[in-house]
C-alpha positions as CSV (number, residue, x, y, z in Angstrom):
1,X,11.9,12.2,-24.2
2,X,14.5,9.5,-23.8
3,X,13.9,6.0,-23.4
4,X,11.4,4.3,-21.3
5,X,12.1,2.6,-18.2
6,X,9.9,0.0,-17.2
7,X,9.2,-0.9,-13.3
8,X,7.6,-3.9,-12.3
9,X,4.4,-3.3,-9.4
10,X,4.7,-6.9,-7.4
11,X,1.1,-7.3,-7.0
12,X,-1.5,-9.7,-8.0
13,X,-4.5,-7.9,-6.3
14,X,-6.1,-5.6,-8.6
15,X,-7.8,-3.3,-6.1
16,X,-4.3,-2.6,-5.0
17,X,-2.8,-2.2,-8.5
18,X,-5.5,0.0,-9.3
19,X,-5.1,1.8,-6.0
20,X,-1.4,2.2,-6.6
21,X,-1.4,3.3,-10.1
22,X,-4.0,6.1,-9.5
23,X,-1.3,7.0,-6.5
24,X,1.9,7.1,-9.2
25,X,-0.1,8.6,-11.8
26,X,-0.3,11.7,-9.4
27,X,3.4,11.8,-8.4
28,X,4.9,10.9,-11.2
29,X,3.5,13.5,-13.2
30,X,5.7,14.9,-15.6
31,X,8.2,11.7,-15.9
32,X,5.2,9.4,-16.0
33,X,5.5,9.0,-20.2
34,X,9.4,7.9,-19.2
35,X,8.1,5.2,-16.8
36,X,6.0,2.5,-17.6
37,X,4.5,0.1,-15.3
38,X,3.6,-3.3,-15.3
39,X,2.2,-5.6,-12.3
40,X,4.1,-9.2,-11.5
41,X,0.7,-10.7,-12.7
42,X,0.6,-9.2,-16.3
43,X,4.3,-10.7,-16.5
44,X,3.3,-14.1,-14.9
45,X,5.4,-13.9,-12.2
46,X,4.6,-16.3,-8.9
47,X,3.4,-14.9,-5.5
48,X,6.1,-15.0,-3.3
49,X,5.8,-16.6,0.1
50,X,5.1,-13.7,2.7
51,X,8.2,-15.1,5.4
52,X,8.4,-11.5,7.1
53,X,7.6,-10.7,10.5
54,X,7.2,-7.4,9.6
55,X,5.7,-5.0,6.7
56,X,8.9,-3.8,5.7
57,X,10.3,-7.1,5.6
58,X,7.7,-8.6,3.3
59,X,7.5,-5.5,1.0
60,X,11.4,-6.0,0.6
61,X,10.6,-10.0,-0.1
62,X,8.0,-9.5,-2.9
63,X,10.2,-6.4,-4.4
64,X,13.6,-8.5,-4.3
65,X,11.7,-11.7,-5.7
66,X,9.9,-9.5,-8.6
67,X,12.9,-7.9,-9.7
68,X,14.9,-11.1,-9.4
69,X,12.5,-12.7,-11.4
70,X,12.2,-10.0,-14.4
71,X,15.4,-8.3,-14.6
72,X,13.7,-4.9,-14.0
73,X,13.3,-2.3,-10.4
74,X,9.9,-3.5,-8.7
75,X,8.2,-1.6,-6.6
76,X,6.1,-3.6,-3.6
77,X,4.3,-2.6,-0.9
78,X,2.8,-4.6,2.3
79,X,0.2,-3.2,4.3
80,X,-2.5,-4.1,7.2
81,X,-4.7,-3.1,9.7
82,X,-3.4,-2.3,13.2
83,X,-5.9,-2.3,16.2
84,X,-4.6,-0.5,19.4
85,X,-6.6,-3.0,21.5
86,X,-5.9,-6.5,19.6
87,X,-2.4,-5.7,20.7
88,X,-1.1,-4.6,16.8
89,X,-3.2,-7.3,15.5
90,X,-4.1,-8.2,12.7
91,X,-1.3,-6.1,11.4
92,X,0.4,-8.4,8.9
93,X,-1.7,-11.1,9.0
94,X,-4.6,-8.6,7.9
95,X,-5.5,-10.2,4.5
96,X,-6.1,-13.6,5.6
97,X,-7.0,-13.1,9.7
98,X,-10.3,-15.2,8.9
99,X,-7.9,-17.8,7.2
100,X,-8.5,-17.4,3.7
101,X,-6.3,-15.6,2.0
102,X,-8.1,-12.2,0.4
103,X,-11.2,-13.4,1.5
104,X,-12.2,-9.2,2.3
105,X,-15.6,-10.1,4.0
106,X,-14.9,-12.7,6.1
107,X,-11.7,-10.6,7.1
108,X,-14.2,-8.0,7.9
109,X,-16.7,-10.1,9.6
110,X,-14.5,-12.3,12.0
111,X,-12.7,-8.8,13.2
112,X,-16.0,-6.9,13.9
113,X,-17.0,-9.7,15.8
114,X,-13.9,-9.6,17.5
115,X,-14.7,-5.7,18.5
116,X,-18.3,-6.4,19.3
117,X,-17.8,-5.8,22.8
118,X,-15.4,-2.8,22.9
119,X,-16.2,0.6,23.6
120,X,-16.3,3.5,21.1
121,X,-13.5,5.4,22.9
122,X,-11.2,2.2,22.4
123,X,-11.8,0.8,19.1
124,X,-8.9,3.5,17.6
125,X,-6.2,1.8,14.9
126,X,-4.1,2.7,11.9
127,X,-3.8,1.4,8.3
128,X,0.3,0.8,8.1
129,X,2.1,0.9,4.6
130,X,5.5,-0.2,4.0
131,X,6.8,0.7,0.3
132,X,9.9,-1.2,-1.0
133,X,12.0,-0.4,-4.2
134,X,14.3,-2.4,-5.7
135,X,16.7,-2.1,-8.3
136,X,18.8,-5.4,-9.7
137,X,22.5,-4.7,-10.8
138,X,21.7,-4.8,-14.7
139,X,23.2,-2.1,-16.7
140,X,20.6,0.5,-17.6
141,X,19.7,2.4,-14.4
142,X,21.2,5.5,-12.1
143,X,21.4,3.4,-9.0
144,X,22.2,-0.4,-9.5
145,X,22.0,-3.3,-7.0
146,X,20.1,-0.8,-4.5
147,X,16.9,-1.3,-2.2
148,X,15.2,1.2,0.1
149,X,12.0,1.2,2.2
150,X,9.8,3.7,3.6
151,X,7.1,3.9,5.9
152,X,3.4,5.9,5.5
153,X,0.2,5.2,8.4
154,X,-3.4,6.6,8.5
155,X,-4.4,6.8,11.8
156,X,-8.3,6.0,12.7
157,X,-11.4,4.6,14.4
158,X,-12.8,1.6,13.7
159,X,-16.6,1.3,13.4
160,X,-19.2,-1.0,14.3
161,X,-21.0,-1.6,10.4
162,X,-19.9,-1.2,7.2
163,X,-20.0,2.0,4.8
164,X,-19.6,2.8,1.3
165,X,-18.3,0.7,-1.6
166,X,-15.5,2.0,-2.9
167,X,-11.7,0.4,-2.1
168,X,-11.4,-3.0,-0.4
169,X,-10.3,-4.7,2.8
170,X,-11.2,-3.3,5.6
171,X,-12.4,0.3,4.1
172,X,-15.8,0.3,4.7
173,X,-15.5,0.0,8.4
174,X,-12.5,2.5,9.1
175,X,-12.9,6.4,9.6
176,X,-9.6,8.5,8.7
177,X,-8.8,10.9,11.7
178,X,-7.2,13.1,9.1
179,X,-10.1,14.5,6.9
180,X,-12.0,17.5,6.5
181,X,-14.9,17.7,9.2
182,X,-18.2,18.1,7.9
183,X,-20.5,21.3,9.2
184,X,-23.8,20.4,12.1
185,X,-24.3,16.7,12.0
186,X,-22.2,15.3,8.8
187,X,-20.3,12.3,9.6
188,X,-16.7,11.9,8.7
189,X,-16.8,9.3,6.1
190,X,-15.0,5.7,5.8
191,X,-12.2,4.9,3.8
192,X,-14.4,2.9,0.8
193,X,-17.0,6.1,0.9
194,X,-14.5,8.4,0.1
195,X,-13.2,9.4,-4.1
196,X,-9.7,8.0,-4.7
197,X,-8.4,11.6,-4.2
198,X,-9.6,11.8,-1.3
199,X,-8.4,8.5,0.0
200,X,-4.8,8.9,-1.1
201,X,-4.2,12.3,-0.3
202,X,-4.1,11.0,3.7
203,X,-3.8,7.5,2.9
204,X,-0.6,5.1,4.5
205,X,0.0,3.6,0.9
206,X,0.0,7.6,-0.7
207,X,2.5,8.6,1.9
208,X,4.9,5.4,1.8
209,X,4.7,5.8,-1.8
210,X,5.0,9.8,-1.8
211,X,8.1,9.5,0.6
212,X,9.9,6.9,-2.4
213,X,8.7,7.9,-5.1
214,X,11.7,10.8,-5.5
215,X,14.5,7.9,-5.1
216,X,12.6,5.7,-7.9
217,X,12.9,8.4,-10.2
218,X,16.1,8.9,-9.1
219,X,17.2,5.9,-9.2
220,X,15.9,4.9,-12.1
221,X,15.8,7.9,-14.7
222,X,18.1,10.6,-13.0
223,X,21.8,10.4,-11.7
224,X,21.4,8.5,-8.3
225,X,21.7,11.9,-6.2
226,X,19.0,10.9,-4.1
227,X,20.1,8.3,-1.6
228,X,18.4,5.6,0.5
């Protein structure tokens, strides 16, 4: 089988390492026994300080700093909530726009307030994903001393109350534009009433992450073909 690689998930936040591994489960399929992976929290590595202006910039911050830190290619992603009609906002500032840092309700609350007076026909967004893979110069690997980023975004409406209780953030009040339409009167469903199949096979995170996940295992297991 050869030997196993680990790759380092820089995250702290469990619904997103749980999120994310259910997502790599799925694509890495047959070299998933080859890869193991472990989050910057089970190797008691610090939160970096999110300096970026942009999500690609912080996903490439918390990657660099995770596979700084352990010696090993990390794999990071930075993502948000982009609102046609705040301008882009909250965009990366989505996980503490109420102030508080992964505070998901009050993030929530303070931005439905903010919609309160929008119309239905306005109140379109997009969930943004930026995925970030980085691989340290350490003997070992395919690629060494590498870095690449790629881009996934789920485009959506934004209701007025809260559904379902599955994911986190700012899933129970957006409606995916890309799902399967319901016959008479079904609604389409939010983000946190959906299965986690469901959800990542039109999610931002499962196509940032299905548009690197060739170059990891490239990078990391095969001979480097695959380029940046």
């Amino acid at each position: 089988m050869g030997q196993v690689k680990t790759v380092v998930v820089a995250t702290h936040n469990e619904g997103k390492l749980r999120e994310l591994r259910c997502i790599l489960d799925g694509f890495l399929a047959g070299e998933g026994q080859r890869i193991e992976l472990v989050s910057a929290g089970q190797l008691g590595l610090p939160d970096p300080v999110e300096t970026g202006t942009t999500f690609q910039e912080n996903a490439l911050l918390k990657a660099r700093q995770a596979a700084h830190e352990s010696g090993l290619p990390a794999l990071a992603d930075d993502s948000g909530l982009v609102v046609d009609v705040m301008g882009a906002a909250p965009g990366i500032l989505s996980a503490r726009w109420s102030g508080r840092h992964g505070d998901d309700q009050a993030n929530l609350e303070l931005l439905l307030n903010q919609l309160n007076d929008i119309p239905d026909d306005h109140r379109g967004g997009r969930f943004v994903c930026a995925a970030a893979l980085v691989v340290p110069d350490v003997p070992g690997y395919a690629v060494r001393g590498c870095q690449v980023t790629r881009l996934g975004e789920m485009p959506g409406t934004i209701i007025r109350q809260a559904r379902g209780e599955n994911g986190f953030g700012y899933d129970p009040i957006f409606v995916p534009r890309d799902q399967q339409q319901g016959t008479g009167k079904q609604r389409l469903l939010t983000s946190a009433e959906m299965t986690s199949d469901q959800k990542n096979a039109i999610s931002h995170r499962g196509k940032a992450l299905a548009a690197i996940m060739p170059i990891l295992v490239s990078w990391v297991l095969g001979d480097g073909h695959i380029k940046g």
